[in-house]
N, C-alpha and C positions, 0 to 999 in steps of 0.2 A: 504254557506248554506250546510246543510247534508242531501245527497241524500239518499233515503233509498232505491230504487228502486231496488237495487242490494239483499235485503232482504225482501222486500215485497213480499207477496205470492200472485202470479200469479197464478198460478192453486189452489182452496181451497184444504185443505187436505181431506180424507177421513174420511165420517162422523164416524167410528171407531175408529181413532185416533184421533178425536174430543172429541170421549166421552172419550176416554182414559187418555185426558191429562188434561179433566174436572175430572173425576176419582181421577188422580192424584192430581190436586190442592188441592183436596177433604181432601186426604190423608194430607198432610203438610199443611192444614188449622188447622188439630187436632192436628199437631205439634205446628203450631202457639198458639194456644189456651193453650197450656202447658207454653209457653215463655209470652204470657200476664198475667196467673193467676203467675207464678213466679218468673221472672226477677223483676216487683217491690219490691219483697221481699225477695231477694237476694237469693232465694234457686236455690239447685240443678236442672237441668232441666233433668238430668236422673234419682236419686234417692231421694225418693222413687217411687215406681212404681205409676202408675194411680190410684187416689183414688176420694170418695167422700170429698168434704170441709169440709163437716157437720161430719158426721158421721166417718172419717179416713178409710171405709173397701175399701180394694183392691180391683178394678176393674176386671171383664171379660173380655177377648178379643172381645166378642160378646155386650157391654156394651160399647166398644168406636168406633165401624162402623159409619166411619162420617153421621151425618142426620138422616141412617136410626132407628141408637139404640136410638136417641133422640126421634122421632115419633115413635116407640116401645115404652116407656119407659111413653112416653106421657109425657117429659119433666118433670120427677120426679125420684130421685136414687130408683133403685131395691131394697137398704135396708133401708134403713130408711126413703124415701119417702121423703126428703126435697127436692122444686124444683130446677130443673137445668137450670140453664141460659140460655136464648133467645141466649146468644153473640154468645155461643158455635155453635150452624149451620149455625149462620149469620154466625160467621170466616168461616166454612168451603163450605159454596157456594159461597161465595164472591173471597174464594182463587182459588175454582174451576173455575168460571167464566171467571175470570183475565188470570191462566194461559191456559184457554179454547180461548180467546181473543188476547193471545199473539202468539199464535202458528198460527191463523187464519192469525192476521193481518203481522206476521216475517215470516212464513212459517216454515220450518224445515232448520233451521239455528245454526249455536254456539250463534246467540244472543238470541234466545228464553232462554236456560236456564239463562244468563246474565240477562234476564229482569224478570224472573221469580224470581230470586233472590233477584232484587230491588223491586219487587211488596211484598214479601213474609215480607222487612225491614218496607217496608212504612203499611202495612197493621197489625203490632206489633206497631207500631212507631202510626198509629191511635187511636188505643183500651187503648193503656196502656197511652199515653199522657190526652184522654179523661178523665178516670178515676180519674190518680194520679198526672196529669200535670210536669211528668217528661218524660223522651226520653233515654233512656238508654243506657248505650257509649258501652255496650255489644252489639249493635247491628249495634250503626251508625258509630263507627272508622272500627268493621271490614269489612263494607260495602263501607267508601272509600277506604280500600287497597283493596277490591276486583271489585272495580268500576272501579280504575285506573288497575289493571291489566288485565281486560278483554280487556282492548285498545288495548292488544297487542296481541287478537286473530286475526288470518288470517281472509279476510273481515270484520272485526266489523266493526261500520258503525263512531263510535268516536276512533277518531285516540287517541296516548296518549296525543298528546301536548293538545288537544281540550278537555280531560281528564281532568288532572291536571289545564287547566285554568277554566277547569267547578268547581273544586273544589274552587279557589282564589275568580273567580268573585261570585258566588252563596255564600259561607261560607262568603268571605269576606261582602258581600251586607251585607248580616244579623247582620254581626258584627260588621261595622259602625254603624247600626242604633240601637242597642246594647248600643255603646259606645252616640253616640248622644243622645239618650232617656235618658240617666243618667246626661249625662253632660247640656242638655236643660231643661228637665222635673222632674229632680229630682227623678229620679224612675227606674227601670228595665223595658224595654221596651221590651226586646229579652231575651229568653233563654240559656242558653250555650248549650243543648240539640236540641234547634231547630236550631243552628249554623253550630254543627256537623254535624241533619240529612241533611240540605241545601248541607253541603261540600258532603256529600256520594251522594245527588241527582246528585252534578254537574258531581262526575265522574262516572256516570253511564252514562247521558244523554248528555255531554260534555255545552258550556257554553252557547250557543244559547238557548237552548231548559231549563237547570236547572232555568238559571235569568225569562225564560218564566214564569216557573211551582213555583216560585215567585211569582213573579206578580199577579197571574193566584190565587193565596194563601191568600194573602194577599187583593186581590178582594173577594174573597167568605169570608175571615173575619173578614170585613167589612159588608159587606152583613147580613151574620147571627149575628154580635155584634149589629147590629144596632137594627134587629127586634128582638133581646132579651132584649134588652134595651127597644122597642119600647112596647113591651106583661113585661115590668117589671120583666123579668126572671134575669134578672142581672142589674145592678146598671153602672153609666157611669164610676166608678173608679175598677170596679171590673177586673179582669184576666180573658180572655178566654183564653184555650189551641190554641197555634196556628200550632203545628204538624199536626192534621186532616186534615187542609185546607189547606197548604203546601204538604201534601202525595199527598189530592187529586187532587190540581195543578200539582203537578210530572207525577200522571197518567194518564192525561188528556195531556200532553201535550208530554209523552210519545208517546201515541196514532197519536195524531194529531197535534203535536208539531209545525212540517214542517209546513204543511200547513196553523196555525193560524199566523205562522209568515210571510209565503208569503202572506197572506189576507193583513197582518199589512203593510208588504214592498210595497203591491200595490197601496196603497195611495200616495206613495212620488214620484214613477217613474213617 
């Protein structure tokens, strides 16, 4: 089992660098939100500059302050008045929050920015799977080479071997059942994008804790397939994305991974 105790934060940080690093998620929430309206669409993520969808004119710098130019703006563009999406301050409070939650719960550590990097994948890896029900290898191959090399920061808490097997058993789970849904059911059962993001979860979180955030996945979409099925919102042959329920398995078990798995181990002792 992976102790985290050595990165757990023992004294909270100051409520300053609290809001600071909410601040910041803030900040690369609006980055985020440029990589979910574009990576499905194969564009550029630097050029061209920030614009409206509708309308193509070039944004102000005072027009993308995360949250606040949206409640300015009263969630409509400055010129041409088509509205602007609810998703855009959902990304960016939800990224604040995350890496506001990471820095609380790891302290001031080299794994905060490590795990701020995996929340920043899975929370692209949510939004654009939701949508377009693809996962885009722009995001989850470079996230397992940078999954396995943070192993070999000074105290990480996933060593590399525990890395790389996070990658095998998590990538691999999904990729049996992958091949088994075809070979049993006649159908694609797994994505090759939810394959990927699995493998980039395992080396971030090493393989305890990724096969958890699995599980943990694959539990919630079940869950919500059933009562979509049950409200008629989908059909019993129909595809739900299964990236969203997988991220938010990863980050939940990110969080409290440990401990749901020593609850689970305390039954057999």
């Amino acid at each position: 089992m992976i102790n985290l105790c050595n990165t757990a934060c023992l004294n909270p940080p100051h409520t300053f660098f609290m809001l600071a690093f909410f601040g910041f998620g803030m900040l690369i929430g609006s980055f985020l939100n440029v990589c979910i309206y574009r990576m499905p669409k194969g564009e550029s993520l630097a050029f061209p500059a920030s614009h409206c969808p509708q309308c193509q004119t070039a944004l102000h710098f005072y027009d993308n302050i995360p949250v606040l130019s949206y409640l300015f703006l009263r969630g409509k563009c400055r010129f041409c008045k088509a509205p602007i999406s609810e998703q855009y301050p959902l990304v960016e409070l939800l990224t604040g929050l995350l890496f506001m939650l990471t820095v609380l719960r790891f302290g001031f550590s080299l794994s905060v920015p490590v795990y701020a990097t995996l929340q920043a994948i899975l929370i692209v890896a949510i939004f654009v799977d939701a949508a377009h029900m693809i996962i885009p290898d722009k995001i989850t191959i470079p996230g397992i080479i940078i999954g396995f090399l943070a192993s070999f920061l000074p105290r990480h808490p996933v060593s590399w071997q525990n890395s790389l097997l996070g990658i095998l058993v998590a990538g691999g789970f999904l990729y049996l059942v992958a091949v088994l849904s075809v070979v049993i059911l006649k159908k694609e059962g797994m994505g090759g994008g939810d394959i990927k993001l699995a493998a980039a979860i395992g080396a971030f979180l090493g393989w305890q804790r990724s096969f958890l955030a699995v599980m943990l996945g694959a539990f919630l979409g079940s869950v919500v397939g059933i009562a979509l099925i049950l409200i008629r919102r989908k059909g019993r042959k129909e595809y739900i994305p299964f990236g969203p329920f997988l991220a938010c398995g990863a980050i939940i078990s990110l969080y409290w991974g440990n401990e749901l798995i020593d609850w689970y181990l305390s039954f057999f002792r």
